[in-house]
C-alpha positions in Angstrom: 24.1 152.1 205.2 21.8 154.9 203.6 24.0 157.9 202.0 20.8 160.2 203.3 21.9 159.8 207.0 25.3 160.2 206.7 26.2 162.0 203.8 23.9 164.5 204.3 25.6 167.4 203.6 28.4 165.9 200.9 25.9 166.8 197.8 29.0 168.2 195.7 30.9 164.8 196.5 28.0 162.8 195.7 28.1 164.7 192.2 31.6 163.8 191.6 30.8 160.0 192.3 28.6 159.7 190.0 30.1 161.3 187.5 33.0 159.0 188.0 30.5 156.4 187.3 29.3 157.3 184.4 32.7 157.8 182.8 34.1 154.3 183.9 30.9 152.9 182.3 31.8 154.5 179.3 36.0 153.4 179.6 34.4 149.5 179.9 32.1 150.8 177.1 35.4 151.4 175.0 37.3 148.2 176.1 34.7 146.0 175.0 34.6 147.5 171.8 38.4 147.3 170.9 37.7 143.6 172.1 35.3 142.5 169.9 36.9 144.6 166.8 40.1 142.3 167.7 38.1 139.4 167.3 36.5 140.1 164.4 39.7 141.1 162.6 40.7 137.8 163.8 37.9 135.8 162.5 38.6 137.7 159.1 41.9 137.1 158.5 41.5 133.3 159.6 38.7 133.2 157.1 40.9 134.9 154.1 43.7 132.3 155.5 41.8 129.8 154.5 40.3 130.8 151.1 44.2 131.3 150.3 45.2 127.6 150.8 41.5 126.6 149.6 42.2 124.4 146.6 41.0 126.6 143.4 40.7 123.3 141.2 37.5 121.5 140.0 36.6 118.1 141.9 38.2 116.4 139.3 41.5 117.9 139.1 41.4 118.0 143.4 44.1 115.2 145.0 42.5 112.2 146.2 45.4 111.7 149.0 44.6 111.4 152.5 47.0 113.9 153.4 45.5 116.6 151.2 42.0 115.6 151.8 43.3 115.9 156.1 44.9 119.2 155.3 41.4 120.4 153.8 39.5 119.2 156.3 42.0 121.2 158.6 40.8 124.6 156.6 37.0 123.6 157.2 37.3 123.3 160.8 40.0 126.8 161.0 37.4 128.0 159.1 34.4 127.0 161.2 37.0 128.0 164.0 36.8 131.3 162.3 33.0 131.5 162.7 33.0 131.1 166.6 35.4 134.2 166.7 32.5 135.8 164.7 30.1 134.7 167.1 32.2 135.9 170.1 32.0 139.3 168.7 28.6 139.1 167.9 28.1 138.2 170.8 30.0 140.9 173.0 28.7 143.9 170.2 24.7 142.9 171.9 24.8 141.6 175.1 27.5 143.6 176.3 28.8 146.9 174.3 25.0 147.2 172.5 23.6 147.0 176.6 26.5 149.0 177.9 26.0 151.7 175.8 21.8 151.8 176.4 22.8 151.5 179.9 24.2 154.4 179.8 22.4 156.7 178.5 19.9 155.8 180.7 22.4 156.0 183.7 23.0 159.5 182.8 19.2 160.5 182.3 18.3 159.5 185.7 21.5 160.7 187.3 20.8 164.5 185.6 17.3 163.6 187.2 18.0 163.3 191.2 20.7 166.1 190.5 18.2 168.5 189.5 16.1 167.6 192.3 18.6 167.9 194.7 19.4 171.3 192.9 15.6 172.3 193.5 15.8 171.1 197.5 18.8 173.1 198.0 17.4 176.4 196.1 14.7 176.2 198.1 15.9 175.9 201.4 18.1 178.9 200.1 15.2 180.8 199.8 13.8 180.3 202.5 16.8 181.4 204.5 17.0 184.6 202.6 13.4 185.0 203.6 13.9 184.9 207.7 17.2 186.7 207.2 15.8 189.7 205.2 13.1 189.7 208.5 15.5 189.5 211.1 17.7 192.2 209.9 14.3 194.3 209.4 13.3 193.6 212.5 17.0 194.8 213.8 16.4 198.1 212.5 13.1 198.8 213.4 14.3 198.3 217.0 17.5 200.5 216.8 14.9 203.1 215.4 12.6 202.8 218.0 15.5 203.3 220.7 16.3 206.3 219.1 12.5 207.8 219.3 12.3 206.4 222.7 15.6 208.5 223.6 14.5 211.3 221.1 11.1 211.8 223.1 12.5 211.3 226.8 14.8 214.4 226.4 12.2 216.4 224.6 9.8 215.3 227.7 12.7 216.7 230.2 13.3 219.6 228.5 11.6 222.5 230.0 12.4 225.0 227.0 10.7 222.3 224.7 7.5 223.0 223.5 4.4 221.0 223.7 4.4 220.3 219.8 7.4 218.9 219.7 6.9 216.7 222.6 3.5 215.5 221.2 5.4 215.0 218.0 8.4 213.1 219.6 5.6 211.3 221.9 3.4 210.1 218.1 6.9 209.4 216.6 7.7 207.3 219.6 4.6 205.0 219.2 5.1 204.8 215.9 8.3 203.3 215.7 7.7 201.0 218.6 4.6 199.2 216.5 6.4 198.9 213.6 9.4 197.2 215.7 6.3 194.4 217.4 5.6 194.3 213.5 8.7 192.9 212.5 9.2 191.2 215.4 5.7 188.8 214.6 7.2 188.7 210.8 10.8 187.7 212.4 9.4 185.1 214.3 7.0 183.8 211.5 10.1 183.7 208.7 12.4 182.2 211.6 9.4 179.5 212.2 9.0 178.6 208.4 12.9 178.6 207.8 13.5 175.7 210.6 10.3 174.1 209.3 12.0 173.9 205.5 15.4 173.3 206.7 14.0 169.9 208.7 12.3 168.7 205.7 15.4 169.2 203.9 17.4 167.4 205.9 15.1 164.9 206.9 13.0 164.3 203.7 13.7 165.8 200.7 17.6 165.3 200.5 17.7 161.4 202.2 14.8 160.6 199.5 17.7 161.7 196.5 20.4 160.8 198.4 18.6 157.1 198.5 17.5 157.2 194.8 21.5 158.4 193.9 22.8 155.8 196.1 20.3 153.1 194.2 21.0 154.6 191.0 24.7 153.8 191.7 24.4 150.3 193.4 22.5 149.3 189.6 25.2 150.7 188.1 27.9 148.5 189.8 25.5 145.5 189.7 25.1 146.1 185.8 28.7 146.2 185.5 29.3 142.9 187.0 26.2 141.3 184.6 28.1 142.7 181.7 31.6 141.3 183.3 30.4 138.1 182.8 28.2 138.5 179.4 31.7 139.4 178.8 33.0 135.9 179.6 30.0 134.0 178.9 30.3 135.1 175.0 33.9 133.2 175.0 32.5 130.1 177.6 29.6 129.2 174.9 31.6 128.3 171.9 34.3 126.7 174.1 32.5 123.5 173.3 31.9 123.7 169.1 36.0 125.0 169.1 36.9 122.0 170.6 35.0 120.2 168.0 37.0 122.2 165.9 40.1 120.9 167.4 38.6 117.3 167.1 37.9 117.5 164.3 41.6 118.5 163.1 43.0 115.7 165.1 40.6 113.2 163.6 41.8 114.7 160.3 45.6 114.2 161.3 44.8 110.9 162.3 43.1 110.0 159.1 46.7 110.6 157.4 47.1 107.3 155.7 50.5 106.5 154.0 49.4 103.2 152.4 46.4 104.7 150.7 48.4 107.4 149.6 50.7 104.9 148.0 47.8 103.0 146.5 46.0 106.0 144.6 49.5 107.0 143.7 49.9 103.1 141.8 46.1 103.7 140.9 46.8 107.0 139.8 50.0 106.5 137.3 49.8 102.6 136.6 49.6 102.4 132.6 47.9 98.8 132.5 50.9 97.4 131.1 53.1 94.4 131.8 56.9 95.0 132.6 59.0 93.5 129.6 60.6 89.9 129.8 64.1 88.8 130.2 66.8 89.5 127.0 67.9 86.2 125.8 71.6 86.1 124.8 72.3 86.1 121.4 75.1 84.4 119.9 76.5 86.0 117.0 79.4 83.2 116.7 76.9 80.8 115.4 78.0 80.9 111.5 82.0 80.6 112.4 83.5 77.8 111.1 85.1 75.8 114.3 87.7 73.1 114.6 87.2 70.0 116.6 90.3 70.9 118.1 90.0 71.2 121.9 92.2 74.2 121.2 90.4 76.0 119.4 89.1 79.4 120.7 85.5 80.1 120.4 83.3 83.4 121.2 80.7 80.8 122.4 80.4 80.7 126.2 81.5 77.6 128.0 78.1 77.6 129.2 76.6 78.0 126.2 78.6 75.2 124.6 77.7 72.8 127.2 74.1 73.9 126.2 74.3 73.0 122.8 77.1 70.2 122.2 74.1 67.5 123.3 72.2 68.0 119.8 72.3 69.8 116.5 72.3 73.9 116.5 69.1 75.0 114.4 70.2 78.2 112.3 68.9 81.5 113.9 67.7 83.9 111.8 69.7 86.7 111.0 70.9 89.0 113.4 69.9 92.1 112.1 66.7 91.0 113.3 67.7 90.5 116.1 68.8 94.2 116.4 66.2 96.2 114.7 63.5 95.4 117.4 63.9 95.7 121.0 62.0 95.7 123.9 62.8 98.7 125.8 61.1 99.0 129.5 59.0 102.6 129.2 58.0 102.4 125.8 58.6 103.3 122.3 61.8 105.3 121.4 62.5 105.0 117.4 65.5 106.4 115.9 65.7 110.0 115.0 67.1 111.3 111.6 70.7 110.9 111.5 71.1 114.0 109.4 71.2 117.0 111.9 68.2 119.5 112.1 68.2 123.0 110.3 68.8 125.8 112.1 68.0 127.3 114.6 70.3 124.8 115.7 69.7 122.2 118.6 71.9 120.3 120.5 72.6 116.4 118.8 75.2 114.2 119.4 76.4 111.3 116.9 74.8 108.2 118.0 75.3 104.5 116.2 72.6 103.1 114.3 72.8 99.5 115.5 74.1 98.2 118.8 75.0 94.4 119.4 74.3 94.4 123.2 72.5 97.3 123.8 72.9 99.0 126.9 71.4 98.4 130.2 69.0 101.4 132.1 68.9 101.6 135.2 66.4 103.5 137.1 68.7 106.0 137.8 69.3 106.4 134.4 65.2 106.6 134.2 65.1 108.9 136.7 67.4 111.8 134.8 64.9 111.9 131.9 63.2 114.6 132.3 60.4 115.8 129.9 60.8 119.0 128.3 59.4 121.9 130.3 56.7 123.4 127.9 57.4 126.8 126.5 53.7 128.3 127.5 52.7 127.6 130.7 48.7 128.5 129.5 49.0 126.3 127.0 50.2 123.8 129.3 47.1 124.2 131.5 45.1 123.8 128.6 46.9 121.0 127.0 46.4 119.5 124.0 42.7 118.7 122.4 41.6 116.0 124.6 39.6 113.0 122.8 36.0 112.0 124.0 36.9 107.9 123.8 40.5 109.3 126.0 42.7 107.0 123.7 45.1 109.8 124.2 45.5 107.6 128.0 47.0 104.8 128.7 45.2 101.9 128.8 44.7 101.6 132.6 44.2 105.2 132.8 41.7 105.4 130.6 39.3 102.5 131.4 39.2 104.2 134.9 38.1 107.3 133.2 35.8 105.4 130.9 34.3 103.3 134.1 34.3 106.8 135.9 32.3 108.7 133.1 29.6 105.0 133.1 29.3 105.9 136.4 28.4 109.5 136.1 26.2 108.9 133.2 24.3 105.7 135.0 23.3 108.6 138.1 22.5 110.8 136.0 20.0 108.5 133.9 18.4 107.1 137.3 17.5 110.9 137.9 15.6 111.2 134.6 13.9 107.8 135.2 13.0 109.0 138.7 11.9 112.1 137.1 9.8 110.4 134.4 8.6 107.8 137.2 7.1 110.9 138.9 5.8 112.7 136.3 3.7 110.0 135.2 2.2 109.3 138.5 1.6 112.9 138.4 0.2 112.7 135.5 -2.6 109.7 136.7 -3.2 111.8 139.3 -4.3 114.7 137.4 -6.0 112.3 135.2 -8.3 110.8 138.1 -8.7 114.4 139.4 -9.0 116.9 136.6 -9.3 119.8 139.0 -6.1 119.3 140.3 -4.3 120.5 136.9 -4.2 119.6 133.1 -2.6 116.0 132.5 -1.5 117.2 128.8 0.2 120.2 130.2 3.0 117.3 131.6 3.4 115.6 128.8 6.2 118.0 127.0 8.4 117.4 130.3 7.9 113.4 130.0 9.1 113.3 126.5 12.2 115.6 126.9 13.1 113.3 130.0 12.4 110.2 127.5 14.7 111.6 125.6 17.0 112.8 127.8 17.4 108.6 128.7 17.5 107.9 125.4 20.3 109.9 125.1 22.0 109.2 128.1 21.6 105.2 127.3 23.8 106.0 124.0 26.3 107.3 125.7 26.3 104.6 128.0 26.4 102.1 125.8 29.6 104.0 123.5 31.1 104.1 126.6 30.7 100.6 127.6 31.8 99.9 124.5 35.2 101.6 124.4 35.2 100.2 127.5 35.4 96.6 126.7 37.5 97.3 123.7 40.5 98.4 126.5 39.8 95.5 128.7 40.0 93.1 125.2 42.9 94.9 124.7 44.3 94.2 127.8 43.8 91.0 127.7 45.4 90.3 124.7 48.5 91.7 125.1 49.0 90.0 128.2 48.2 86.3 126.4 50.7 87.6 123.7 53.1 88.9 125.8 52.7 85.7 127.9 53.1 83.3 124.6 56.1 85.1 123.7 58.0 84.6 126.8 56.9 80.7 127.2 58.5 80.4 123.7 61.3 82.1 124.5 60.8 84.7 121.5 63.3 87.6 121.3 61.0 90.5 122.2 60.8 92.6 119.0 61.0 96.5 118.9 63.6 98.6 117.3 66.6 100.2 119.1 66.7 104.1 119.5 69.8 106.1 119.3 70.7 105.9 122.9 70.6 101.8 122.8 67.2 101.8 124.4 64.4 99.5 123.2 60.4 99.4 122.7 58.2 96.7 121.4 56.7 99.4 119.4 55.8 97.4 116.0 52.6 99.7 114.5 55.4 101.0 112.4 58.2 98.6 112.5 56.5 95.3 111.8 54.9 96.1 108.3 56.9 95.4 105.5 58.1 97.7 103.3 55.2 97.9 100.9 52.6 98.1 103.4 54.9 101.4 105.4 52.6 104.8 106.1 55.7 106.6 107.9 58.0 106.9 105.2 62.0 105.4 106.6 64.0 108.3 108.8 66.2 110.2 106.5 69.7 107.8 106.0 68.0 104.7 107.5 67.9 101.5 104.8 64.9 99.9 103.7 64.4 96.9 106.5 64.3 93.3 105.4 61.4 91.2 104.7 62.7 88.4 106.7 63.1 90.8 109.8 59.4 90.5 111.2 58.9 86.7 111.0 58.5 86.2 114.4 56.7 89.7 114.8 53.1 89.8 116.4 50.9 92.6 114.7 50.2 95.5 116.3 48.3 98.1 114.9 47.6 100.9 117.5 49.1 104.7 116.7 51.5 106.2 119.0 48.9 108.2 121.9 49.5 111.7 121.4 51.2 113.1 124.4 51.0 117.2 123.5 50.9 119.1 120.6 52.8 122.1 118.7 52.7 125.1 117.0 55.3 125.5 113.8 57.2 128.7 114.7 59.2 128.3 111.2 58.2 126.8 107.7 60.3 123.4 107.5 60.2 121.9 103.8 61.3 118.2 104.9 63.7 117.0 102.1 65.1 114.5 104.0 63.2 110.7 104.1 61.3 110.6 107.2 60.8 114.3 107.9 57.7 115.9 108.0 56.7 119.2 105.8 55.3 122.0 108.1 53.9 125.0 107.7 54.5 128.3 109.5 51.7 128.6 112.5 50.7 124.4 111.4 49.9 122.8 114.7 51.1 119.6 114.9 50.6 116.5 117.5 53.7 115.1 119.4 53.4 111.6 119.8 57.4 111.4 120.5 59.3 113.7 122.4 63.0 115.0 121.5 65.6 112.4 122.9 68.4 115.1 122.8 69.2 114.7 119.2 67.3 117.8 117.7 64.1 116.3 116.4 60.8 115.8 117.3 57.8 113.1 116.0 54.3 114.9 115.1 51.6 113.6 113.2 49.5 115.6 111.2 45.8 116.4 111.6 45.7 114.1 108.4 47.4 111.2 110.0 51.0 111.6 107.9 53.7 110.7 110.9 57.4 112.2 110.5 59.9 114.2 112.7 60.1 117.9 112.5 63.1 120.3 114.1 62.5 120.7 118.1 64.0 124.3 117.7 61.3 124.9 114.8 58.3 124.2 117.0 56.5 125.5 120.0 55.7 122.6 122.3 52.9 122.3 124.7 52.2 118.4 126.6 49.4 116.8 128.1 48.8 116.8 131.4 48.3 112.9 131.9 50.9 112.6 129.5 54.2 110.8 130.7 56.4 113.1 128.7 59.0 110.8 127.1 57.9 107.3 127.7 55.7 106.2 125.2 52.8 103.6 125.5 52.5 100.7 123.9 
């Protein structure tokens, strides 16, 4: 149906139409554009979601669990989630606002266009109307004069009293008026013929051609709408497929949640290398009483015990003491602290006994409430204390991992030089067999730094390696020790601390007195010879597990104290048990405690806080 034909004469309406058009292309216009602002403020604050909960740590430092390594991979895909809502703007800001918008502007050029012309039609046939109409009404008056000479000149012609003149006059005046009245009738006519020519063509041809171009113009318009309508969808439809890798991809990572490997790298993580300590033998202190062969007679000795040892003669145990001093105590080494209290500022102690006969049992629960002391400056506590290169600040587990770990690294990075030097030497033969190709000296400079680049990475390799095989050594002898000891059914030696716990700790303890570096805890005696006999020797320091800062000067007259300076930074290789003091070790190697109130403390990271390693 053609708006020419029937809409002929609705040019005003046709207008109004079209202007309609072009302002709900412009509203569509708008929507899209608050659509794709929404998705891009989407995609952003996704995207800053996820650098939030991004881990901020080095690869080192980064979990190794399966759940955190899930929950990253989570944060990828969100984030590559993010990136199809980018897309999906970018999308919708081209193909559909970007061609909107072009659209129209060119909608409103051509629409202005047919107007005009229509305009142009319309003035014209105007015109021409005007035209016939200002001949018509001449030609209306130049008849109602000429009746009136025609009825001016018959009366003068009946009048007898009238004069020949004035009937000649009336007669010429007469003529006159009737040849211009033919006049305008023949310019009437011709007006009146050229009118209802322009008035067909109007109608017939000029206004159905921009009628037809309007109605065109506006069926492109609505087809153009619906292209965009489904730009509009197709934007969203194309990365329907990569999200729902993106939601794949986070199931697969959910999946990949593995509690047993978790628990694994956890005992991978922590475990210290160390065997758990053996079984305490019971000692029996009523050894030396004098008993009566009396069947009466009451005896501390247990009736299994005594059915133990009435078969053969009792060998005399050495002395008890001995069997008191040293210990084995479950997570490590816990000496005695000064029995004098510290100086002030003054710290919380609590009188302890020096030696207990059975010593009491720990239970994990008890392990469980010992909780290191919460470091005074947190920065400091990032930073830590001055790791060493050979990590014999680790235990010995930990650190032939990082040992092994650091081989590793080294060994890639020397197979990149050796590819390197591999390929600069073939380089250079090839520069040598064609000297146009480039100067074989010029690679020389680069072969011998990457020679000695391997030289120096080989060095380290091989200190490593051997650190490496002095913890596995290690290892392996305290295990055959340890082992020896229990098949002989040795008392595991250590000392006791002040809170009846134990630790096989004998770098300090199994020296005799002459031989001592750590001078005896103030009010502790001098040890007996005869108390190490069945001690094995055991050299190694205590691992430092922090340092400190001296906040106060402390003098250290008391026997096994340590002299500080104000601002001295110490090492802590034992932690305050609750009693006031604190073990450091100087830079120089001299071992003593120091007040925990005098000192700023700051611990390792990989240090276990109060249990000590053997």
């Amino acid at each position: 149906m053609s708006w020419g034909t029937e809409l002929w004469d609705q040019f005003d309406n046709l207008d109004k139409h079209t202007q309609w058009g072009t302002d709900f292309i412009e509203r569509y216009a708008k929507f899209v554009k608050e659509r794709l602002d929404i998705e891009q403020t989407y995609a952003k604050q996704l995207r800053n979601l996820v650098k939030k909960y991004c881990p901020k740590r080095s690869k080192e430092e980064e979990p190794r669990f399966t759940s955190c390594l899930s929950f990253y991979s989570v944060l990828n895909e969100l984030n590559d989630y993010a990136g199809q809502r980018e897309v999906v703007a970018e999308e919708m800001a081209h193909k559909v606002y970007g061609e909107l918008m072009r659209y129209s502007q060119d909608f409103k050029a051509e629409r202005k266009h047919h107007l005009q012309e229509g305009r142009k039609a319309q003035q014209h046939l105007d015109h021409c109307w005007k035209q016939m109409d200002n001949s018509k009404r001449k030609f209306e008056r130049e008849c109602k004069e000429a009746e009136k000479s025609q009825i001016t000149y018959d009366r003068l012609d009946n009048d007898i009293n009238a004069t020949k003149s004035e009937v000649e006059k009336a007669k010429a005046q007469f003529y006159l008026r009737t040849h211009m009245a033919d006049e305008s009738k023949n310019e009437y006519a011709a007006q009146l013929q050229n009118f209802n020519g322009e008035q067909w063509k109007h109608f017939n041809n000029a206004i159905p051609h921009i009628f037809k171009n309007l109605q065109d113009m506006d069926e492109r318009r609505t087809v153009k709408l619906g292209e965009t309508y489904r730009s509009f969808a197709e934007a969203e439809r194309r990365v329907i497929p990569i999200v729902s890798k993106c939601l794949e991809g986070m199931v697969s990572a959910a999946k990949a949640v593995d509690s047993r490997r978790d628990s694994l790298i956890v005992v991978e993580s922590f475990k210290s290398g160390f065997d758990p300590p053996g079984d305490f033998p019971f000692e029996d202190f009523s050894q030396n009483l004098n008993r009566s062969g009396s069947d009466g007679t009451i005896s501390s000795t247990p009736k299994g015990e005594r059915e133990r040892e009435a078969p053969g003669p009792r060998s005399d145990p050495k002395p008890p003491v001995s069997r008191t001093k040293n210990k084995l105590w479950l997570f490590g080494k816990k000496p005695k602290s000064p029995t004098s209290s510290p100086p002030l500022p003054p710290s919380s102690s609590r009188p302890r006994s020096n030696v207990h006969i059975f010593p009491p049992t720990r239970y994990l629960s008890d392990i469980k409430t010992t909780v290191p002391r919460k470091p005074q400056n947190l920065k400091g506590l990032r930073r830590g204390a001055p790791s060493l290169e050979d990590y014999s600040h680790l235990p010995p587990e930990q650190r032939r991992k990082r040992l092994q770990q650091r081989i590793d690294e080294l060994g890639k990075e020397l197979q990149k030089e050796i590819d390197q030097r591999d390929a600069l030497n073939k380089m250079k033969d090839v520069y040598e067999k064609n000297p146009q190709m480039g100067d074989p000296s010029s690679l020389q400079p680069k072969i011998s730094e990457t020679i000695c680049n391997m030289e120096k990475l080989r060095s380290e390799i091989h200190k490593n390696e051997t650190w490496l095989s002095e913890v596995e050594g290690k290892q392996s002898s305290r295990g055959d020790r340890r082992h020896s000891a229990d098949n002989h059914h040795h008392t595991p030696q250590g000392r006791e601390s002040p809170e009846g716990s134990y630790t096989d700790d004998t770098s300090q303890e199994h020296q005799t007195p002459q031989k001592r570096t750590t001078p005896p805890k103030p009010g502790q005696p001098n040890p007996d010879p005869h108390e190490f006999d069945d001690e094995f020797d055991d050299d190694d320091p205590l691992p430092v597990i922090g340092h400190c800062k001296a906040l106060y000067s402390f003098d250290g007259q008391n026997e096994g104290t340590l002299v500080m300076a104000e601002d001295e930074v110490l090492y802590i290789i034992e932690e305050d048990k609750g009693d006031g003091w604190t073990r450091a070790r100087k830079q120089s190697g001299e071992e003593g405690y120091v007040p925990t109130s005098y000192v700023e403390i700051t611990m390792e990271k990989n240090s276990k806080g109060a249990v000590t390693y053997i």
